[in-house]
N, C-alpha and C positions, 0 to 999 in steps of 0.2 A: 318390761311390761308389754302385753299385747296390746293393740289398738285397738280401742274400748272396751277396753275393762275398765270397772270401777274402781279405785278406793278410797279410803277418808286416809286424808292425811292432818296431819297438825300445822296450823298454821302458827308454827312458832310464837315468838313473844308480840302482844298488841298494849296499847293504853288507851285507858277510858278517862274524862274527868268532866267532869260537869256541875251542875246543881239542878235542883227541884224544889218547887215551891209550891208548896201546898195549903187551902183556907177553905174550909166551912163556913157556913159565920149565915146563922138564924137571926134575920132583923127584926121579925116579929112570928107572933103565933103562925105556924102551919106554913110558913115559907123559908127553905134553905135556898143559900146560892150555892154552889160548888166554881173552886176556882183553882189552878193547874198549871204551870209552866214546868218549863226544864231547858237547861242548854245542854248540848252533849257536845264535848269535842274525843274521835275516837279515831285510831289509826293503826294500820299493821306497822311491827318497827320489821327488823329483819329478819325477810322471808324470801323464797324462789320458791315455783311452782316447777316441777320436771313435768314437762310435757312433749312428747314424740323427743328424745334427747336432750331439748333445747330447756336452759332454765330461763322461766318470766320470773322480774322483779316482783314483788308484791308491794315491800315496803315502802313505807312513804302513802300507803294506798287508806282511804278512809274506810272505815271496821263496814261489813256489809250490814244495812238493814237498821241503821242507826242512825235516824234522823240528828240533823245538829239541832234544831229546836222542836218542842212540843208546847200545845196548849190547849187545856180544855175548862169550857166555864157550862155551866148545868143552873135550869132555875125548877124549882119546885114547888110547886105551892095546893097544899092539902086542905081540903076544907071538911069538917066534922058539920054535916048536914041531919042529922039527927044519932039517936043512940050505936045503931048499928051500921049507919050508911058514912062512907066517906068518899069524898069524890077530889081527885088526885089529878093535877095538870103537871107535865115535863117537858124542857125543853133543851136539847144538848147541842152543843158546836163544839167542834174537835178539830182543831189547824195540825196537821204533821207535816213541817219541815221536809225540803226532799233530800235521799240518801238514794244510796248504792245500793241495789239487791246482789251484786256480786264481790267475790273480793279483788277480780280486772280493775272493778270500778269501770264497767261499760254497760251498762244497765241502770239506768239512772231513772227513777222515780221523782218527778217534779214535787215539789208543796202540793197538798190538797186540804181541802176542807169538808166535813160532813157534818151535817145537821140530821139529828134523830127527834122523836116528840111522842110523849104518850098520856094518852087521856085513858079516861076510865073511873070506876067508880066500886068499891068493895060493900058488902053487906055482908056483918058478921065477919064468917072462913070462908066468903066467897069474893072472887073480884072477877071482873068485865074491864078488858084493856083495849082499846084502840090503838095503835103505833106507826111510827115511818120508819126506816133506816134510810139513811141517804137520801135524805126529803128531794134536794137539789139535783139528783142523779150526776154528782161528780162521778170524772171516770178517773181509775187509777187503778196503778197492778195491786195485786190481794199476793200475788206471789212471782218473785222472778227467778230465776238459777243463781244459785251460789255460786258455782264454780261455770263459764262463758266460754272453756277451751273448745269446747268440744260443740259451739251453739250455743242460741238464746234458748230458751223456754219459760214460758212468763203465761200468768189469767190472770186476765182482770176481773176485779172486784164486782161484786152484783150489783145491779140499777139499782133504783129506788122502789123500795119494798113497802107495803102497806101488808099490818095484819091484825088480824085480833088474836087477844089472849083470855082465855077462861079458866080461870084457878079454884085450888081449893084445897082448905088447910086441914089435915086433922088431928 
């Protein structure tokens, strides 16, 4: 193979195992909570990458982009202010576990946390939304290199975003 060129290879045999856990659960009129876990445990078994003649191990290496834990919990609470008018509060937090963006496992993405929120109010097939993403402006990659032989290449995630939304059903 020339020095860089591209190709996809297979990364031979991996395992995944974990669980998720999942709850809705409406305590009273016009309020849901939403509730979210998962463990992941994931790993390459036996692999070598050929890279300039030389084989790298893989195996043993954690599956890239696979947090070991997840969690997200959401509250929302709807309120019917007359026939047509509804006016809607959201609140999300989202914990990911940190993993590997590559399969080196040199590109390592710490735990983060994100908090989103949205207000707003609908009439009729029309709604007005207020919103945050990333209220907190945590920083974190949005993407890293799967494959590190050849360099990093990584962007990070966008700051904290504020926007409106104007809908309409028909």
């Amino acid at each position: 193979m020339a020095p860089f060129t591209f190709a996809r290879e297979n990364v031979g045999d991996a395992y995944s195992k974990g669980i998720e856990v999942e709850a809705n659960v409406i305590p009273l009129k016009g309020l849901q909570l939403d509730f979210a876990y998962s463990i992941n445990d994931a790993e390459y078994e036996d692999f070598s990458l050929l890279r300039f003649g030389e084989a790298v191990p893989i195996g043993g290496n954690k599956l890239a982009n696979a947090p070991k834990t997840t969690f997200f919990t959401a509250a929302e609470y709807s309120i019917q202010t007359s026939e047509n008018v509804n006016l809607l509060f959201r609140a999300e937090y989202r914990n990911i576990g940190g993993f590997y963006t590559d399969i080196q496992n040199s590109l390592y993405q710490p735990t983060y946390h994100i908090v989103n929120t949205r207000f707003g109010l609908t009439y009729s097939n029309y709604g007005l939304f207020l919103w945050t993403r990333n209220l907190t402006n945590e920083k974190f990659l949005a993407y890293g290199s799967a494959d590190t032989s050849f360099g990093r290449a990584s962007r990070a995630a966008m700051p904290a975003q504020i926007g409106v939304t104007l809908s309409a059903r028909f």
